[in-house]
C-alpha positions as CSV (number, residue, x, y, z in Angstrom):
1,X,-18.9,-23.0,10.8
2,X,-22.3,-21.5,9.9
3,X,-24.7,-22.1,7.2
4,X,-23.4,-25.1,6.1
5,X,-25.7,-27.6,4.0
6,X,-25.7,-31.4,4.7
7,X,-24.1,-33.8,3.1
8,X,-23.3,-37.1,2.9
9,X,-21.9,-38.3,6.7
10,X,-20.1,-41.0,4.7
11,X,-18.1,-38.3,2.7
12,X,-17.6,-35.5,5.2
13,X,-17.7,-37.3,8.8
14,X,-16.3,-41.0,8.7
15,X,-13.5,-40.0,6.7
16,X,-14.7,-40.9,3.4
17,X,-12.3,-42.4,0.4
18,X,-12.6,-40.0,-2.1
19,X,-13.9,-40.5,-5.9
20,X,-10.7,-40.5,-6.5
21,X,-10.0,-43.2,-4.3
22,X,-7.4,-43.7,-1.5
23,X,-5.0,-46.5,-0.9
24,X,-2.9,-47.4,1.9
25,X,0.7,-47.4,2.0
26,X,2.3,-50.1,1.2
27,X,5.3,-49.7,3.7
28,X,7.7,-47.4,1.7
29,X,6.6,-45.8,-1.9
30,X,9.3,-46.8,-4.8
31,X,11.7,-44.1,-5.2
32,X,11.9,-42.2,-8.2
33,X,15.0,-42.4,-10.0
34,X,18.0,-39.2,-9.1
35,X,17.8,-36.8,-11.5
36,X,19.8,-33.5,-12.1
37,X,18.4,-30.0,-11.9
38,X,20.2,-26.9,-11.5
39,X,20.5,-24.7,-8.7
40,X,18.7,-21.4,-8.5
41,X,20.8,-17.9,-8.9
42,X,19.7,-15.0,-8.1
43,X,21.0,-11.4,-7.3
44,X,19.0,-8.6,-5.3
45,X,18.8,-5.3,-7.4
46,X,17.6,-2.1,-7.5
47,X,16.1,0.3,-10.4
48,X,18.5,-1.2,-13.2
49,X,20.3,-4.3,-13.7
50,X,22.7,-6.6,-15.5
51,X,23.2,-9.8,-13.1
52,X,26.1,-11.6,-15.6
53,X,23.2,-14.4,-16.2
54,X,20.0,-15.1,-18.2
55,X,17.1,-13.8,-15.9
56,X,13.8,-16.0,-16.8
57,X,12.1,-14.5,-13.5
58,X,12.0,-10.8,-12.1
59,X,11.2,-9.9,-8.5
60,X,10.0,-6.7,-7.6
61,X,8.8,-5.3,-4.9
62,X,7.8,-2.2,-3.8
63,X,5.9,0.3,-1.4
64,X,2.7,1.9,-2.5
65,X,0.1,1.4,-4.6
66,X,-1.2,-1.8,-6.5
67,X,0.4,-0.1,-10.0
68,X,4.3,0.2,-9.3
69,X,5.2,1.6,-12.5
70,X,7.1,-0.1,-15.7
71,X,9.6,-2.6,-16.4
72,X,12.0,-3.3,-19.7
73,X,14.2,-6.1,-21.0
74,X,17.3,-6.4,-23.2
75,X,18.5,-9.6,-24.4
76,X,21.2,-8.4,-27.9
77,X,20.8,-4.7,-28.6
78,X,16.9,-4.1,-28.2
79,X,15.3,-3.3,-25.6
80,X,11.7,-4.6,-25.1
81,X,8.4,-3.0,-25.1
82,X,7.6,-1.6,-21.1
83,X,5.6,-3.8,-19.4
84,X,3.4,-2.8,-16.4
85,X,4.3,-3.2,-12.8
86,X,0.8,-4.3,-11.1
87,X,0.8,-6.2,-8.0
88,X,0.5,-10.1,-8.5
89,X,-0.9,-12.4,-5.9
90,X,0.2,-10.0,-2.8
91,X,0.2,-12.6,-0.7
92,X,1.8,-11.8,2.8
93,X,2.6,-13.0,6.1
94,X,1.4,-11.7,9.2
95,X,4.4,-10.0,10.4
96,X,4.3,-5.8,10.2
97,X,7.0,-5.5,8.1
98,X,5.5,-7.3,5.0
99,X,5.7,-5.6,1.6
100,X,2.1,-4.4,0.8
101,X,2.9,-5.0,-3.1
102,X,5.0,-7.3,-5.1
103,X,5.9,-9.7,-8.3
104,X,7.0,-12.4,-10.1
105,X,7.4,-11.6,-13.9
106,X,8.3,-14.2,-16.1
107,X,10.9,-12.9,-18.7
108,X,11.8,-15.5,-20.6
109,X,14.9,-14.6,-21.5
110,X,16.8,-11.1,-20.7
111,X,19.7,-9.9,-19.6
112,X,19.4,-6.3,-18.5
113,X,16.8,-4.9,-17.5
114,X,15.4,-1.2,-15.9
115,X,12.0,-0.4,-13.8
116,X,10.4,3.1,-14.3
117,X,8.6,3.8,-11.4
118,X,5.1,5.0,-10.5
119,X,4.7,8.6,-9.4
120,X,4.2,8.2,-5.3
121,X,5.9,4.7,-4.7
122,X,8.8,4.6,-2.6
123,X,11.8,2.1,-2.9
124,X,11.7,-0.9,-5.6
125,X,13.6,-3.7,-5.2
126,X,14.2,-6.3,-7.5
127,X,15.5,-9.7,-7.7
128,X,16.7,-11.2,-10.8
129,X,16.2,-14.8,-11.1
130,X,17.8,-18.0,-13.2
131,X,16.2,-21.6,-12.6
132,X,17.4,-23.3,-15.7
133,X,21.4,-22.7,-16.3
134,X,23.2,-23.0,-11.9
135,X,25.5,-26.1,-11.7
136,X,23.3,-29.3,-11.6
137,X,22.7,-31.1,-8.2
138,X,20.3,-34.5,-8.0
139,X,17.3,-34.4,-7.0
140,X,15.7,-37.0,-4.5
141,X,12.9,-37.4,-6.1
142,X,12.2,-35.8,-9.2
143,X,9.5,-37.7,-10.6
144,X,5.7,-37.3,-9.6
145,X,4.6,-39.1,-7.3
146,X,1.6,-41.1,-7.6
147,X,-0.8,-40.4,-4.8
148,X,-1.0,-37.4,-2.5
149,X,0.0,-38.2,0.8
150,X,-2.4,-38.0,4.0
151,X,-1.3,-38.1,7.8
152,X,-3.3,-40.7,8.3
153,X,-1.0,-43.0,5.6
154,X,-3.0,-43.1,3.0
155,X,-2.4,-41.8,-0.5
156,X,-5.4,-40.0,-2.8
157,X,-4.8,-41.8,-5.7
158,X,-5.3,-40.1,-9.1
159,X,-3.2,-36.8,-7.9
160,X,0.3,-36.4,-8.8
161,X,2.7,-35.4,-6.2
162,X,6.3,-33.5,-6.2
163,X,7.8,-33.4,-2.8
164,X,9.8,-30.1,-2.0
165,X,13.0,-32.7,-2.4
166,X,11.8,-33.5,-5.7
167,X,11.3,-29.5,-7.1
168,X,14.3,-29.0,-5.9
169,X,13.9,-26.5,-2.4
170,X,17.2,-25.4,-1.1
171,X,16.3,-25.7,2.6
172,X,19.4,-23.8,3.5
173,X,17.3,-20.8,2.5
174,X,15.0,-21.5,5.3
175,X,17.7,-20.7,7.9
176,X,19.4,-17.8,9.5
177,X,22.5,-16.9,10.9
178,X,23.1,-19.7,14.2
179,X,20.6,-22.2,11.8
180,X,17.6,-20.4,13.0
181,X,14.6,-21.4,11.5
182,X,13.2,-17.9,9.2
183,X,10.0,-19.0,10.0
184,X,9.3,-21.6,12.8
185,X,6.3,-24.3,12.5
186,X,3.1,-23.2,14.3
187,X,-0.4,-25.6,14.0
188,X,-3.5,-25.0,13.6
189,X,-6.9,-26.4,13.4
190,X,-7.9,-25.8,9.4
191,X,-11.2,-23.4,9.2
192,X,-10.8,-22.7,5.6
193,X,-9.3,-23.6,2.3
194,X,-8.0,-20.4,-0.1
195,X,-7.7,-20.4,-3.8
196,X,-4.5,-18.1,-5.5
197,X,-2.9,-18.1,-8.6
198,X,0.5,-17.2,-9.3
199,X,0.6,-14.8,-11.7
200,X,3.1,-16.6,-13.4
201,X,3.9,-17.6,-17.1
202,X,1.0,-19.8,-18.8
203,X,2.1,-22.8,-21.3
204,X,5.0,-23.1,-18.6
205,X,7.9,-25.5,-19.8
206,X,9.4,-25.9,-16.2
207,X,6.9,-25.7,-13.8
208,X,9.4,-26.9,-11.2
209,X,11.4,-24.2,-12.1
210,X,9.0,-21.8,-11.3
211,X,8.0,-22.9,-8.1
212,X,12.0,-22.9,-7.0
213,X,11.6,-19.1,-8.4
214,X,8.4,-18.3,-6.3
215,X,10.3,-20.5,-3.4
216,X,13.5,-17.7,-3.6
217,X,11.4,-14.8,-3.9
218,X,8.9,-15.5,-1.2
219,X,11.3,-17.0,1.5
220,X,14.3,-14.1,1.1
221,X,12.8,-11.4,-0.8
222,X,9.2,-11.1,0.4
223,X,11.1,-12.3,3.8
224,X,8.6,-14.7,4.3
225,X,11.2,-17.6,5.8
226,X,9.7,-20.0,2.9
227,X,7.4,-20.5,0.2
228,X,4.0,-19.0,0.9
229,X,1.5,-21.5,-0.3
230,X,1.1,-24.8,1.3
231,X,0.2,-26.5,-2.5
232,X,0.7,-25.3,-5.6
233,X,-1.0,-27.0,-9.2
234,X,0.8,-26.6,-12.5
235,X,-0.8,-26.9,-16.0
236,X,-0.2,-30.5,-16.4
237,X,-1.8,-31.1,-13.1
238,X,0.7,-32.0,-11.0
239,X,0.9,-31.0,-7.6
240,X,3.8,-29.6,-5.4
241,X,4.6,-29.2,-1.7
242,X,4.7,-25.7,-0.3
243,X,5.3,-24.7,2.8
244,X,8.1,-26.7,4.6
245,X,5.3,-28.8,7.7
246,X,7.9,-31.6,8.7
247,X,10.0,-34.3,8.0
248,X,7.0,-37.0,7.8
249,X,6.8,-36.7,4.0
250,X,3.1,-35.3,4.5
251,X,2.4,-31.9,3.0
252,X,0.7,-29.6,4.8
253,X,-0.2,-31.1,8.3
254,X,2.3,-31.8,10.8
255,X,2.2,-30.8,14.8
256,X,1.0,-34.1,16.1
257,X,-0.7,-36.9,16.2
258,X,-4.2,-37.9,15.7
259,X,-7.0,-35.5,14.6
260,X,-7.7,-33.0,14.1
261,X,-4.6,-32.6,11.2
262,X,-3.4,-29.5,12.0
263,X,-1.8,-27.3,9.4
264,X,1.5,-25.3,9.8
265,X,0.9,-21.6,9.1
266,X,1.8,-20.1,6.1
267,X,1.9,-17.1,4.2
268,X,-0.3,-16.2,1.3
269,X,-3.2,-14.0,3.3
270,X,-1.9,-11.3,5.3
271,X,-3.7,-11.2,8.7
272,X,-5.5,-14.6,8.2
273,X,-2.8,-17.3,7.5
274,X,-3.2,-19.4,11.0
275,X,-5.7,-22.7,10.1
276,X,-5.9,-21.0,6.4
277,X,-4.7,-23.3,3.9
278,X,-3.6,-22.0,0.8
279,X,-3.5,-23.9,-2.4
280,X,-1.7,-21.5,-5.7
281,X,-2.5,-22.4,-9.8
282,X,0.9,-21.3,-11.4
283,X,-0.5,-19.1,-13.9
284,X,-1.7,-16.3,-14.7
285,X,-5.8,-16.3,-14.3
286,X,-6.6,-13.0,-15.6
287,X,-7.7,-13.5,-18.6
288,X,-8.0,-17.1,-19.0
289,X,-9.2,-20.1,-17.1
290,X,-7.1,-23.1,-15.3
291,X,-6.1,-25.7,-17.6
292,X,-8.8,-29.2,-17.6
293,X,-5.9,-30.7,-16.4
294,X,-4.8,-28.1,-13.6
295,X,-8.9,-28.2,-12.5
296,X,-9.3,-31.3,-12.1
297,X,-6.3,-31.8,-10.1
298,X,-7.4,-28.6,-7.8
299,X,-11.0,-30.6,-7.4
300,X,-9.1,-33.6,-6.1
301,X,-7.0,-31.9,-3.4
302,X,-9.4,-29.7,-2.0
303,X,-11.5,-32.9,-2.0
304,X,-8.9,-34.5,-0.2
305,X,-8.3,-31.8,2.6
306,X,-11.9,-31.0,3.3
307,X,-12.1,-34.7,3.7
308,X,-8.9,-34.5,5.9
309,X,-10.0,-31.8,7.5
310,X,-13.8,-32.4,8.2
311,X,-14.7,-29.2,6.2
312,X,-17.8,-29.0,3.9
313,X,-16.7,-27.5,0.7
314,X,-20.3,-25.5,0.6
315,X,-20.1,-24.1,3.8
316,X,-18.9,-20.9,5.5
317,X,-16.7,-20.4,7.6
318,X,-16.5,-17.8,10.6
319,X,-13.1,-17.3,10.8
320,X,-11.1,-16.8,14.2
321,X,-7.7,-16.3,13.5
322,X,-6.2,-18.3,16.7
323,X,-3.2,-15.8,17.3
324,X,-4.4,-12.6,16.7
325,X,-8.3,-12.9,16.9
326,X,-8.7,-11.2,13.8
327,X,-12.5,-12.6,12.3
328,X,-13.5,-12.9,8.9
329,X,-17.1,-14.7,7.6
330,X,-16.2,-16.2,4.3
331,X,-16.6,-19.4,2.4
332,X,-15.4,-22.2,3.4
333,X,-13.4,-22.9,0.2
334,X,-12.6,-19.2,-0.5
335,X,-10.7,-17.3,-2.9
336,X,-8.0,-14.8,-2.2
337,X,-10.1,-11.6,-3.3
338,X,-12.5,-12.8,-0.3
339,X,-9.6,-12.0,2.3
340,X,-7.9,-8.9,0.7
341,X,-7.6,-6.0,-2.0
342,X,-6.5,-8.4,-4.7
343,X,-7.3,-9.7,-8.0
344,X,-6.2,-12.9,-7.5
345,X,-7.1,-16.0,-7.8
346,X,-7.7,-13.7,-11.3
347,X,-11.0,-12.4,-13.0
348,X,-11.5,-15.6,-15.1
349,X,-11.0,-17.8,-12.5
350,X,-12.8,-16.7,-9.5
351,X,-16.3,-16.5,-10.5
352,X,-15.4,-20.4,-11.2
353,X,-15.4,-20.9,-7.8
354,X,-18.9,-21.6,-7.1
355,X,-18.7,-24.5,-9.6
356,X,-15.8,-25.6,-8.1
357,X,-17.0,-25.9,-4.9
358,X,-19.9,-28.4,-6.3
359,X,-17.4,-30.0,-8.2
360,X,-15.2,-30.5,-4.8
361,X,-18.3,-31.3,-2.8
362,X,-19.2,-33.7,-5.4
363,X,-15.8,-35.7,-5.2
364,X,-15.9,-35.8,-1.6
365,X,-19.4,-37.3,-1.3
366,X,-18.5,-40.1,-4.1
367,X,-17.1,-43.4,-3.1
């Protein structure tokens, strides 16, 4: 860490309780009640499709350039006005064989549709995607949760929480052939938060939903293994659990005991995921800002893991990614543009982020 002004050793060094405000666990948390939600379906594609369900979600993916071409719906007899193919978050793991551009529409309602592709790109493959209408399952926890949890046992009060149980992650998807895990745990010191967005519907009605979408997509399609944020923020400001880091019921960390937390490695920047934590706003941020609501909530957990963490949210950060040595001099709480050819996290949002890392500082200095 270089350049990094001082602030209060309360808030940064001894582990301070947050604005906010933490509170220990009282043994076990009360369960939210079982509730149903349906399964995901989905069916791989190519250039044209009619999957026999209501898609709500299209994944494509493709070779080439940022601009993949043009997509259409038909839901009845008319077909919808094309819509343009232009790489969303491209996020990416660090294996070679990543796709360099991809996403996530949100449809609505369709069900045929047809991609025209862009002079120069090579294959396109799509994935047509249902959250709303699969046979219904419980869920273990479907409810917020109030508090995010810590590894230390402590909640940050004021955030609410959705466990991958409660969104509804099939963890089956995780697996291989044998029960191979897709993507196997590796932890890391953090160096650095990153901000993303999701390029996703805004006004979302089932923000779960979406993030069981994003879940499919990344973890099969992209080939990621699993979902490729570690946290990701809907409109309402509740948060859910990414990246699969354990069975401790503590997003993010995992590894072992004692500090410092490490982080299990995901995928959302391609080249610099090890110690790189990635926290996504569903939404698309192109045009328009975060929701008060979906803000606030992004101050509070970036307060929380800089806290966790022992990272000042005004510094930089000389990245060293741990497995590959690749360096990178960025800010400590960055933005996915400040890693990679991307627009994300969108041009409304990011030149936000200077505010919000006062804003984060700010919280994490508070008692």
């Amino acid at each position: 860490m270089t350049d990094v002004p001082k602030l209060s050793r309360r808030g940064l060094l001894g582990g301070a309780l947050l604005a906010a405000g933490w509170a220990a666990l009282p043994g076990t948390a009360a369960a939210a009640p079982d509730l149903p939600a349906p399964d995901t379906l989905s069916l791989p594609g190519g250039l044209a499709g009619r999957p026999g369900f209501r898609v709500n979600h299209l994944g494509v993916v493709w070779n080439g350039a940022p601009e993949g071409g043009r997509v259409r719906f038909r839901n009845g007899s008319a077909w919808s006005p094309w819509r343009p193919l232009l790489a969303g978050c491209r996020c990416e793991s660090d294996r070679p064989t990543s796709a360099p551009s991809s996403v996530l529409l949100p449809v609505g309602a369709a069900y045929e549709y047809q991609v025209e592709p862009a002079g120069g790109v090579g294959e396109i493959r799509t994935l047509a995607v249902n959250t709303t209408d699969g046979p219904r399952r419980l869920l273990a926890a479907a409810l917020p949760e109030s508090g995010f949890p810590l590894p230390d046992g402590r909640r940050v009060s004021g955030i609410r929480y959705i466990s991958r149980a409660g969104w509804g992650a099939d963890e089956s998807l995780r697996f291989g052939p044998g029960g191979v895990d897709r993507f196997p745990p590796e932890y890391h010191p953090v160096q650095t938060l990153t901000c993303h967005h999701t390029v996703t519907a805004n006004n979302d009605r089932d923000p779960a939903g979406t993030v069981r979408a994003i879940y499919r997509f990344h973890t099969v399609d992209r080939d990621f293994g699993d979902i490729g944020y570690h946290l990701l923020v809907d409109q309402a400001g509740v948060v859910y659990e990414g990246r699969h880091s354990g069975t401790d019921g503590v997003p993010v960390f995992g590894g072992r005991a004692g500090r410092p937390y490490l982080s299990n490695t995901a995928a959302h920047v391609g080249g610099f995921n090890s110690g790189n934590v990635g926290v996504a706003l569903l939404g698309d941020l192109t045009g328009t800002g975060p929701t008060p609501a979906a803000r606030q909530a992004l101050v509070k957990v970036l307060a929380a893991l800089a806290t966790a963490t022992r990272l000042n949210p005004l510094g930089t950060t000389a990245y060293v990614n741990p497995i590959s040595g690749a360096t990178r001099t960025v800010s400590t709480i960055a933005g996915h543009r400040d890693w990679a050819a991307t627009e994300c996290p969108g041009n409304t949002f990011y030149p936000d982020l200077p505010q919000l890392r006062l804003d984060v500082a700010a919280a994490v200095t508070q008692s």
